[in-house]
TORKOL-4160 file (C-alpha; in steps of 0.2 Angstrom, whole numbers, padded with zeros to 4 digits, m for minus):
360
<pt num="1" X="0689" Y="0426" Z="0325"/>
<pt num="2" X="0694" Y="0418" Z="0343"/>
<pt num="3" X="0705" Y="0404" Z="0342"/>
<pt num="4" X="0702" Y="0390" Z="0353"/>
<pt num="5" X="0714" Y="0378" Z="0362"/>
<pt num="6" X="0712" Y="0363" Z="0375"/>
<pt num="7" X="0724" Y="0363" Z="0387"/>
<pt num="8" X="0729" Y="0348" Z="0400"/>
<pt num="9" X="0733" Y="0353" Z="0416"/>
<pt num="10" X="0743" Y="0343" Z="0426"/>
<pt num="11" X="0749" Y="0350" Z="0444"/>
<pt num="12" X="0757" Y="0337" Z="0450"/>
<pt num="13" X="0763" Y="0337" Z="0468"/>
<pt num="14" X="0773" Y="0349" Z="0480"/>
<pt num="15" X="0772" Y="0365" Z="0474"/>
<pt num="16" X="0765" Y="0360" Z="0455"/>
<pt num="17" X="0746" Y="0366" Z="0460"/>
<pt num="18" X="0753" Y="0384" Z="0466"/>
<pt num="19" X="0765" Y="0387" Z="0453"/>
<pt num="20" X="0753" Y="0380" Z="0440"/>
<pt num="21" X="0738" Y="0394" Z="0444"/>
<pt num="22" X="0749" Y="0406" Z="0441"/>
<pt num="23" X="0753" Y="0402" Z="0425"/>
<pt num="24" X="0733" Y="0398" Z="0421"/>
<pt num="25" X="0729" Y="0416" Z="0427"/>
<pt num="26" X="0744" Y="0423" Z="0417"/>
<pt num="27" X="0739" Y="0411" Z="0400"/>
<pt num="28" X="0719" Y="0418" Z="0403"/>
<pt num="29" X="0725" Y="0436" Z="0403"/>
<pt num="30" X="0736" Y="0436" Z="0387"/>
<pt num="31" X="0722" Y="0425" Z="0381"/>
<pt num="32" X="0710" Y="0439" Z="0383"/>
<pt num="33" X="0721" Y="0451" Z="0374"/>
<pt num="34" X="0725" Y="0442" Z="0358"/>
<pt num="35" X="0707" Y="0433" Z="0357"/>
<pt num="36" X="0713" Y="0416" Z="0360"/>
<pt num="37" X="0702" Y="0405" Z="0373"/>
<pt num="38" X="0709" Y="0389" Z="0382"/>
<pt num="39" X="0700" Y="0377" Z="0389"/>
<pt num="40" X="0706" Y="0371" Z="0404"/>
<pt num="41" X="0707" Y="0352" Z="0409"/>
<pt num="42" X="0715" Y="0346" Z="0426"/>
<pt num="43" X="0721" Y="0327" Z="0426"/>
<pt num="44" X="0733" Y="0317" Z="0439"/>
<pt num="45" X="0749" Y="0312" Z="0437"/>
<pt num="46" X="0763" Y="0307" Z="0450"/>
<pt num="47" X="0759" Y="0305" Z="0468"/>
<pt num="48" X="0742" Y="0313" Z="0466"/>
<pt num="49" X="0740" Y="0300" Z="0455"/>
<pt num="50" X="0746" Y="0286" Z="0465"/>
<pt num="51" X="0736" Y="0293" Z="0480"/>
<pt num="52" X="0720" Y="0292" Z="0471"/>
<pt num="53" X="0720" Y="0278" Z="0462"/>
<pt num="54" X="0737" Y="0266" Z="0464"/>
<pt num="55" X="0747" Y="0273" Z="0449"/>
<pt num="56" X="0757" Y="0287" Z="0444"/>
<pt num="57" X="0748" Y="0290" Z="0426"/>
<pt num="58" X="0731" Y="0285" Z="0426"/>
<pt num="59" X="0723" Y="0278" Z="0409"/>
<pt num="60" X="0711" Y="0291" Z="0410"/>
<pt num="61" X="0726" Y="0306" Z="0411"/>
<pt num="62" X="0734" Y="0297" Z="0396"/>
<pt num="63" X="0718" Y="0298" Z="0386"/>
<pt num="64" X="0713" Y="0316" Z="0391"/>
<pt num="65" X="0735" Y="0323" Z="0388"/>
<pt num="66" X="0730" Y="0311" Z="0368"/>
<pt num="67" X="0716" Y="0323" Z="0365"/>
<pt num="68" X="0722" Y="0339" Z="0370"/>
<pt num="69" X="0732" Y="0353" Z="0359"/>
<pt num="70" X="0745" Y="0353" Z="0372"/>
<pt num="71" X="0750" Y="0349" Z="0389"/>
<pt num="72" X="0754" Y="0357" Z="0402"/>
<pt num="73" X="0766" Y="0351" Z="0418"/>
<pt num="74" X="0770" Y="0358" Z="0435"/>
<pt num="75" X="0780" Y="0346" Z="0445"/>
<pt num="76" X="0781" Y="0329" Z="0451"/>
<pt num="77" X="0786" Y="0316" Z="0465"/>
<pt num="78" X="0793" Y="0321" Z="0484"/>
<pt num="79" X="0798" Y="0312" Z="0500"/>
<pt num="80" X="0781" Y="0303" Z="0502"/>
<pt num="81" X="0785" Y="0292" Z="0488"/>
<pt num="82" X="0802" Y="0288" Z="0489"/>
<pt num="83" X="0798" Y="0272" Z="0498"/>
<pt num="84" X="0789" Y="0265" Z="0484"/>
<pt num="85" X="0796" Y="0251" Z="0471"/>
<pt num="86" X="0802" Y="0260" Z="0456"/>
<pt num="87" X="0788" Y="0254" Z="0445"/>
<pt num="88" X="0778" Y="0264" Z="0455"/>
<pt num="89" X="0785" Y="0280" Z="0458"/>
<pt num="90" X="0779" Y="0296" Z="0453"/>
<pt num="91" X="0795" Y="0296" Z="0441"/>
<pt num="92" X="0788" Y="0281" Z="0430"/>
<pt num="93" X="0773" Y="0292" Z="0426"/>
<pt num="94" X="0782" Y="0303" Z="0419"/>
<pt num="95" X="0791" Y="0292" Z="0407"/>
<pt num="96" X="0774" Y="0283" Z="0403"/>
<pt num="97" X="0768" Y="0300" Z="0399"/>
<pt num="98" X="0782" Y="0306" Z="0386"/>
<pt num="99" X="0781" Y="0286" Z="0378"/>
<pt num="100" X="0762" Y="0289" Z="0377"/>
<pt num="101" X="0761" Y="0306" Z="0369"/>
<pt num="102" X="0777" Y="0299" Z="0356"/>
<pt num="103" X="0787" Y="0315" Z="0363"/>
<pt num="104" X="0805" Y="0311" Z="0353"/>
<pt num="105" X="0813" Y="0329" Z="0356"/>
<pt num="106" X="0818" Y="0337" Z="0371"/>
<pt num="107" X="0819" Y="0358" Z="0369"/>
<pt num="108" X="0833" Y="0364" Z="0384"/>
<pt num="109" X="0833" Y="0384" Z="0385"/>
<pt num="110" X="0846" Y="0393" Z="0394"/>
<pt num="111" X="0847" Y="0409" Z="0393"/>
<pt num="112" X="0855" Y="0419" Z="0404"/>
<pt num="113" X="0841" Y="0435" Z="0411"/>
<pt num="114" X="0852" Y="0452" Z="0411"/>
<pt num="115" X="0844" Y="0453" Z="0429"/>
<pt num="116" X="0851" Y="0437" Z="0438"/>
<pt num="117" X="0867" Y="0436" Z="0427"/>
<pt num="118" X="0877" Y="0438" Z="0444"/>
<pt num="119" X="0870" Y="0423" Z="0448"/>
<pt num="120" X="0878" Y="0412" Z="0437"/>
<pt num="121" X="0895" Y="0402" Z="0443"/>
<pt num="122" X="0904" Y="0411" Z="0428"/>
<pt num="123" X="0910" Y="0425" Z="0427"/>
<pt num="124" X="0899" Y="0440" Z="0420"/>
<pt num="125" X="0911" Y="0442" Z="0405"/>
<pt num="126" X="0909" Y="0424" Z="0399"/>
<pt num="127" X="0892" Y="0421" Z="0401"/>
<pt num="128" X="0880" Y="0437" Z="0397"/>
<pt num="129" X="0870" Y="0438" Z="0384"/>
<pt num="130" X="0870" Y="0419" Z="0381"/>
<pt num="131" X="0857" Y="0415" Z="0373"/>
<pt num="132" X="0856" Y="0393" Z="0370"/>
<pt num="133" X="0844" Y="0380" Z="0365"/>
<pt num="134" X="0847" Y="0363" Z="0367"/>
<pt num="135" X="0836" Y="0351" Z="0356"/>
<pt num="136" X="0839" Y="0332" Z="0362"/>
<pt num="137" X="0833" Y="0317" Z="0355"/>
<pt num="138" X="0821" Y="0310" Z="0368"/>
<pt num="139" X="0816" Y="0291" Z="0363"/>
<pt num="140" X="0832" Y="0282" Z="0356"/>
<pt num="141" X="0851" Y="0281" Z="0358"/>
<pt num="142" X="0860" Y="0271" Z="0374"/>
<pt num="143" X="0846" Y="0274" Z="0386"/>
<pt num="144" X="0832" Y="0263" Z="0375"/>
<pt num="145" X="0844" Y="0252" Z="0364"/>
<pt num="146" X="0843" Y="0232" Z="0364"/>
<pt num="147" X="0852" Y="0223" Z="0370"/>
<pt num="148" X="0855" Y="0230" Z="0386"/>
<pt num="149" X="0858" Y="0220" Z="0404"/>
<pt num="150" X="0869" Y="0213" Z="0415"/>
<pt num="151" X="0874" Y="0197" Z="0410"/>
<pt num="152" X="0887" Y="0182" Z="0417"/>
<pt num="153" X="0898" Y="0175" Z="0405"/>
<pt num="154" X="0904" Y="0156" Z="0407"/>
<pt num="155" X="0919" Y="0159" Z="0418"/>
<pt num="156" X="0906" Y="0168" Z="0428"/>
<pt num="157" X="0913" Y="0187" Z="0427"/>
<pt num="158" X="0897" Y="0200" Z="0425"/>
<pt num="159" X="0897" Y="0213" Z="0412"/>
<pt num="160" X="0887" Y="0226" Z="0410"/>
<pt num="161" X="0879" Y="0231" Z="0391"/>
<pt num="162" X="0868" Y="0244" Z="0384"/>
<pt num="163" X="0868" Y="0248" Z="0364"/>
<pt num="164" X="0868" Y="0264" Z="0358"/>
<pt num="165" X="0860" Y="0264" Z="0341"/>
<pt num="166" X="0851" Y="0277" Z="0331"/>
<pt num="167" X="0840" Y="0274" Z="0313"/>
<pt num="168" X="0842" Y="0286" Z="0300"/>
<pt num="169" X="0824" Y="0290" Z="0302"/>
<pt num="170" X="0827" Y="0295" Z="0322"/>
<pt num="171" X="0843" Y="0305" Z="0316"/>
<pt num="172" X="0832" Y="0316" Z="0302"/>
<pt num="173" X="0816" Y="0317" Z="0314"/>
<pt num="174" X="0825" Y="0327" Z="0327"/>
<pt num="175" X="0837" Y="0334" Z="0315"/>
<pt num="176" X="0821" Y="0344" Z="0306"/>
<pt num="177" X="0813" Y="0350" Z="0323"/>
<pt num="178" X="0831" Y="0358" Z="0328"/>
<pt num="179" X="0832" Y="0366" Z="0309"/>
<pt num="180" X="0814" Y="0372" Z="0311"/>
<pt num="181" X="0820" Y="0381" Z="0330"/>
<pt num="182" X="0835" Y="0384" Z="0323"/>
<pt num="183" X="0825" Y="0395" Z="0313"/>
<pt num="184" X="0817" Y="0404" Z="0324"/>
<pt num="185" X="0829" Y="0411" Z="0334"/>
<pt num="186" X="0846" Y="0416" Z="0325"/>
<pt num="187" X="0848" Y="0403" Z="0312"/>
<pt num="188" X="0862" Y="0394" Z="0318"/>
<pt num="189" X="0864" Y="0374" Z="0321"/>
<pt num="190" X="0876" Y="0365" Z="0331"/>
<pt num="191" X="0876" Y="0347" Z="0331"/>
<pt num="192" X="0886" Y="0335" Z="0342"/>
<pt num="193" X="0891" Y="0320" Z="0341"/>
<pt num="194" X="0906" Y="0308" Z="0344"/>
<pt num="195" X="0909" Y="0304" Z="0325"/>
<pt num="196" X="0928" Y="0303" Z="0327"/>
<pt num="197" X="0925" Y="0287" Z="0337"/>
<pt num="198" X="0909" Y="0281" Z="0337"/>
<pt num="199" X="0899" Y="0273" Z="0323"/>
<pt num="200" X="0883" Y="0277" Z="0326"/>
<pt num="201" X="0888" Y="0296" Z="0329"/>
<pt num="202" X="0897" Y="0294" Z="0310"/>
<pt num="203" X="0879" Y="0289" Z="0302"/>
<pt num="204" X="0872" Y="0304" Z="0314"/>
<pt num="205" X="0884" Y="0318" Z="0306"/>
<pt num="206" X="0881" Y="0311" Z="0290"/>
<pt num="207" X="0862" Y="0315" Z="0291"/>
<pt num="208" X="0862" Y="0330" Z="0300"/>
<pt num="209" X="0874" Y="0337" Z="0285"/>
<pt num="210" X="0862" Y="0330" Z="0271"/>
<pt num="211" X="0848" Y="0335" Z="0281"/>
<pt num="212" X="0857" Y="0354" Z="0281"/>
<pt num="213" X="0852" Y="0357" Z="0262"/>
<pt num="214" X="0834" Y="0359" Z="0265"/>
<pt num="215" X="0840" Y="0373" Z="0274"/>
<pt num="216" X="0851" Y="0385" Z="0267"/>
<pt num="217" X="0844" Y="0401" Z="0279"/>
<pt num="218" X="0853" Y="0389" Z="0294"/>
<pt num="219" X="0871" Y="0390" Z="0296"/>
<pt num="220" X="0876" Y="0371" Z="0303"/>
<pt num="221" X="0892" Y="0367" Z="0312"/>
<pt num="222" X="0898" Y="0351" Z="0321"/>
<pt num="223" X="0909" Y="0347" Z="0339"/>
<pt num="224" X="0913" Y="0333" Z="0345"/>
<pt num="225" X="0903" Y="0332" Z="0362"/>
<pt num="226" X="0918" Y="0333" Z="0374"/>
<pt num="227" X="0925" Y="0348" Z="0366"/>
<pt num="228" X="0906" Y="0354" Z="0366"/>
<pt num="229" X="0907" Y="0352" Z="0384"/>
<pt num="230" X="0922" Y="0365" Z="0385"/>
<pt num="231" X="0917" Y="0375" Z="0374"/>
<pt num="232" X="0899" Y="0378" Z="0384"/>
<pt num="233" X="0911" Y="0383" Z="0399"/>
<pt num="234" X="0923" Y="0393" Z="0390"/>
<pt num="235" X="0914" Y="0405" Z="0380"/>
<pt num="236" X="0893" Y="0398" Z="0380"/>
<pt num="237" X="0889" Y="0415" Z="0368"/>
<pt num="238" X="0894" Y="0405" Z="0354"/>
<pt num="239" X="0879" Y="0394" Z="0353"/>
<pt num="240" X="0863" Y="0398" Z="0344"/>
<pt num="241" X="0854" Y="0380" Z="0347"/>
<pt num="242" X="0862" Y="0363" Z="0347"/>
<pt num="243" X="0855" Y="0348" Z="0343"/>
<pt num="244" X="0862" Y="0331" Z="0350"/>
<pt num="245" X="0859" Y="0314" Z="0354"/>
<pt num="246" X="0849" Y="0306" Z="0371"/>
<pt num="247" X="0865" Y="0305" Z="0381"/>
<pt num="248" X="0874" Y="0318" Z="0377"/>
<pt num="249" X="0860" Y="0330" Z="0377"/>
<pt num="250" X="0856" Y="0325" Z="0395"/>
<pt num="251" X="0872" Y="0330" Z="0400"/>
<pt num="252" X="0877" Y="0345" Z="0389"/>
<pt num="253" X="0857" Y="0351" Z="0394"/>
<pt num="254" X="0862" Y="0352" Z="0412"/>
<pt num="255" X="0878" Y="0359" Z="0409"/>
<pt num="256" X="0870" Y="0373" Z="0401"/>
<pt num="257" X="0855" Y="0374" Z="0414"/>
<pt num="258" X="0869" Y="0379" Z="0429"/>
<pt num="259" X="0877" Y="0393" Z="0416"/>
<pt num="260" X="0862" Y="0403" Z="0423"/>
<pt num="261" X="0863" Y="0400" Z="0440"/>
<pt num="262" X="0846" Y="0396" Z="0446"/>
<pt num="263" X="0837" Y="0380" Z="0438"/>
<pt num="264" X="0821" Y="0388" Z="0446"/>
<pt num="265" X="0820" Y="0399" Z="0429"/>
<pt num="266" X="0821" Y="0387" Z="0416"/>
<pt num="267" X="0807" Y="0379" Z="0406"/>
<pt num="268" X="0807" Y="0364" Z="0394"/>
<pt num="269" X="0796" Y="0356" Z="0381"/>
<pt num="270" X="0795" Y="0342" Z="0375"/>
<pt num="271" X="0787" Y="0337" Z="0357"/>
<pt num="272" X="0782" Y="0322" Z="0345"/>
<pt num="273" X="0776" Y="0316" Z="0331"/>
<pt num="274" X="0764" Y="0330" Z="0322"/>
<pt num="275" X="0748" Y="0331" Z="0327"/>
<pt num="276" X="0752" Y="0325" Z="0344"/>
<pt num="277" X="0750" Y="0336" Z="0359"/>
<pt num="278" X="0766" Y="0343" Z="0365"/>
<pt num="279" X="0772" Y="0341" Z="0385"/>
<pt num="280" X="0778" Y="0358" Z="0392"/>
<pt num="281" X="0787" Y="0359" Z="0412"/>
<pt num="282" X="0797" Y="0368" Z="0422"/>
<pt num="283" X="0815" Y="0359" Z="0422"/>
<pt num="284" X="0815" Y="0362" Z="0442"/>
<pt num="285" X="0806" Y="0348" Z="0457"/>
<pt num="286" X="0791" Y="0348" Z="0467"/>
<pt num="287" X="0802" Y="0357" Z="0483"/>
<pt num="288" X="0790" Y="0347" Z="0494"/>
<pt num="289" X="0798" Y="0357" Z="0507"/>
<pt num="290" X="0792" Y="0373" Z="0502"/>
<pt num="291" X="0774" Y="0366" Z="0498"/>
<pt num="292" X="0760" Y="0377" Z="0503"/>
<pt num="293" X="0771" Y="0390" Z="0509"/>
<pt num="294" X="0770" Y="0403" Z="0496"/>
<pt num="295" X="0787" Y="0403" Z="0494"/>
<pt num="296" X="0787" Y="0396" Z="0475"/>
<pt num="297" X="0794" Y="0403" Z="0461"/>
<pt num="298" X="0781" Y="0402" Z="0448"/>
<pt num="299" X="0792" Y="0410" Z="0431"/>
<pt num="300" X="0799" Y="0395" Z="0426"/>
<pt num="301" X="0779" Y="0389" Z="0426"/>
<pt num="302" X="0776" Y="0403" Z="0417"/>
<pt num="303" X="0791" Y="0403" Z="0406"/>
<pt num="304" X="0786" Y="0385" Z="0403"/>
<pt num="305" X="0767" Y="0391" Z="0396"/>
<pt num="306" X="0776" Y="0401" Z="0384"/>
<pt num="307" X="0787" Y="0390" Z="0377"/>
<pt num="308" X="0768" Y="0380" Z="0372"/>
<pt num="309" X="0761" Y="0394" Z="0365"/>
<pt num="310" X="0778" Y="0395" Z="0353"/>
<pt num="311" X="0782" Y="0380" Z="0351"/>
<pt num="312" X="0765" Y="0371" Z="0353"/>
<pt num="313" X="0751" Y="0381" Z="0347"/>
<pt num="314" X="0761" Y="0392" Z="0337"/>
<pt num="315" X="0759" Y="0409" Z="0344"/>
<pt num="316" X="0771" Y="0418" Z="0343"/>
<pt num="317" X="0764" Y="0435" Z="0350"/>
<pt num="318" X="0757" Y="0427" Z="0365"/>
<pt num="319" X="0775" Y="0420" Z="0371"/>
<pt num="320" X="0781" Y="0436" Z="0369"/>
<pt num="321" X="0769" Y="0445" Z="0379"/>
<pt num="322" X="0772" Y="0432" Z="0393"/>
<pt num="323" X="0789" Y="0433" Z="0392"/>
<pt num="324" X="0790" Y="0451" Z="0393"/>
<pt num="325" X="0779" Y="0451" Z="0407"/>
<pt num="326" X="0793" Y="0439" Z="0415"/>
<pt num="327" X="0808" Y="0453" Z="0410"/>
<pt num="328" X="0797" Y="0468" Z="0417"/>
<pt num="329" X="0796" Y="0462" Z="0435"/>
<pt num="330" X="0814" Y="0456" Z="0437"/>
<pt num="331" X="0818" Y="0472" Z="0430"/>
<pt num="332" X="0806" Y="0480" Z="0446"/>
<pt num="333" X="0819" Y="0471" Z="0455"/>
<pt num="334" X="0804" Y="0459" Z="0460"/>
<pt num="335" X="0812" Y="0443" Z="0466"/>
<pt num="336" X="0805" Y="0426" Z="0475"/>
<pt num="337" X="0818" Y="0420" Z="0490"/>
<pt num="338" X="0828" Y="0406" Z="0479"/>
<pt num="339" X="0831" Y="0421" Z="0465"/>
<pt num="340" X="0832" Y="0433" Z="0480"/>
<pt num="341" X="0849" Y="0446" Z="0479"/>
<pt num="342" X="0854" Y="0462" Z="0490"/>
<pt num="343" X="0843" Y="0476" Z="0486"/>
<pt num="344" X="0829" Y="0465" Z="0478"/>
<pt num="345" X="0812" Y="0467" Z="0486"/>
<pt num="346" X="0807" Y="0451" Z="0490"/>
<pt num="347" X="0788" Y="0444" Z="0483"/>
<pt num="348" X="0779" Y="0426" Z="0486"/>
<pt num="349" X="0772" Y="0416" Z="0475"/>
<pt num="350" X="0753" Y="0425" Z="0473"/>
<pt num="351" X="0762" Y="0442" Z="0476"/>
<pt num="352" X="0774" Y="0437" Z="0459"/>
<pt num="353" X="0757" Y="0431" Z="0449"/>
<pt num="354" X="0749" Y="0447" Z="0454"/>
<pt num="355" X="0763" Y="0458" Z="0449"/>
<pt num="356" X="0766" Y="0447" Z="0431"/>
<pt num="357" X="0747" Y="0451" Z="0428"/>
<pt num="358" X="0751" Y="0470" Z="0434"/>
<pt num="359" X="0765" Y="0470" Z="0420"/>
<pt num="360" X="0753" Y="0464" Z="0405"/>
């Protein structure tokens, strides 16, 4: 029987609307194989969306991402906005979006593709065959914590505040969804804190080890986040998935992004409260500058799809199949120019669609 999903499409600006057809043309061709049909539904978001009607998420584009399955994002924002007051830029859709759809967990991929591990900054021996997932609480910690300002005390001296606080409820929400992909890939956990300072990291080890008896099949282990930080450089093989908070896993998730050398290849996704559509994109920019020119790289578009089919939809063997698809042609020695190496025959973004689908 042929499962259906409904898919939001959101192409964003720059290079979003090439990149993004790729990944429908690829997502349409696994779908034929495995009988699953996805219907397609384009909305606005970003500068196109301020263009056509004054903001960067339209109601209407919050409404139809509610009542999708899942949703699917190419790129946002570029120069022709920059001028615009920050409650307006493209930027501020995107945060309304993730708010929206209750999107609390941040999944980071880094793995480092045998065919472009030269291009890492490390050297071969430390960084192939890594292999990591960063889950990062998305909603909470420092970056939303009350109260927060700048305020001037009587003598007149400014300080500066933010709160970082976490419920025991936050801790445990994104503490199951790391277990759960913890699962998935080689079963083992790494959470990190600041628990040696910090209180609030002390209440977030405690609940993550409690938390750690519902799953036995996961083998859990703690850092502090500055020796996480080392350790990511020093030897990054060690690391299965690792879960952490909203400011540390902004900066351990970049960290880990550059092990592989070109942010152009990673996806992300971004996931709520169940029964909520997930938010699936590229970690890359628009590249306004490239725009139109058929110079795009669309795998990390595609890698993004498949990371909603696994981690969305739950299908497993469609990933796969895109994924593989994504291994067969770097191994052609297929390349698009930011990937591009001596010897590699280089493709542009329609000639990498076509030869992805060639590789199904």
């Amino acid at each position: 029987m042929t499962q259906q999903y409904r898919i939001t499409l959101l192409p964003g600006d720059g290079i979003g609307p090439e990149i993004m057809a790729i990944a429908v043309t690829i997502l349409k061709a696994v779908g034929q194989r495995l009988d699953l049909k996805f219907e397609f539904q384009e909305a606005l978001l970003g500068g196109a969306a301020i263009d056509a009607t004054g903001e960067p998420l339209p109601d209407a584009t919050l409404k139809t991402c509610q009542d999708s399955d899942a949703v699917l994002l190419a790129a946002i924002g570029g120069y022709k906005w920059d001028t615009l007051p920050n409650a307006q830029r493209p930027e501020k859709g995107l945060l309304k979006l993730r708010a929206g759809l209750q999107l609390f967990a941040n999944l980071r991929p880094a793995t480092i593709l045998p065919q472009l591990v030269d291009a890492s900054s490390l050297k071969r021996e430390i960084v192939e065959g890594t292999d990591i997932l960063v889950v990062r609480e998305l909603t909470g910690g420092i970056y939303f914590g009350q109260p927060r300002g700048i305020f001037e005390s009587e003598t007149g001296e400014k300080r500066g505040v933010n709160t970082m606080v976490y419920s025991e409820s936050e801790i445990e929400r994104i503490g199951r969804v790391a277990f759960e992909a913890a699962r998935k890939r080689r079963g083992q956990l790494c959470s990190v804190d600041k628990s040696n300072v910090l209180e609030v990291s002390q209440l977030w080890r405690d609940r993550i080890t409690a938390l750690s008896a519902e799953y036995p099949d996961v083998e859990l282990s703690h850092l502090y986040v500055d020796n996480a930080a080392m350790q990511l450089l020093r030897a990054p093989k060690q690391f299965d998935t690792i879960v952490t908070g909203n400011l540390f896993g902004d900066i351990l998730s970049d960290a880990a992004a550059m092990l592989t050398g070109s942010i152009g290849m990673l996806p992300s996704a971004s996931l709520g409260v169940a029964g909520t559509p997930g938010l699936f994109e590229p970690v890359h920019g628009s590249a306004p500058d490239i725009a139109g020119q058929d110079k795009a790289n669309p795998l990390a578009q595609v890698l993004s799809a498949a990371m909603m089919l696994r981690y969305g939809l739950n299908e497993p063997q469609a990933a796969d199949l895109m994924e593989q698809a994504v291994q067969k042609v770097l191994d052609a020695g297929y390349r698009t120019g930011d990937i591009l190496s001596p010897g590699m025959k280089l493709l542009g973004c329609q000639a990498m669609g076509d030869a992805l689908l060639e590789a199904l």
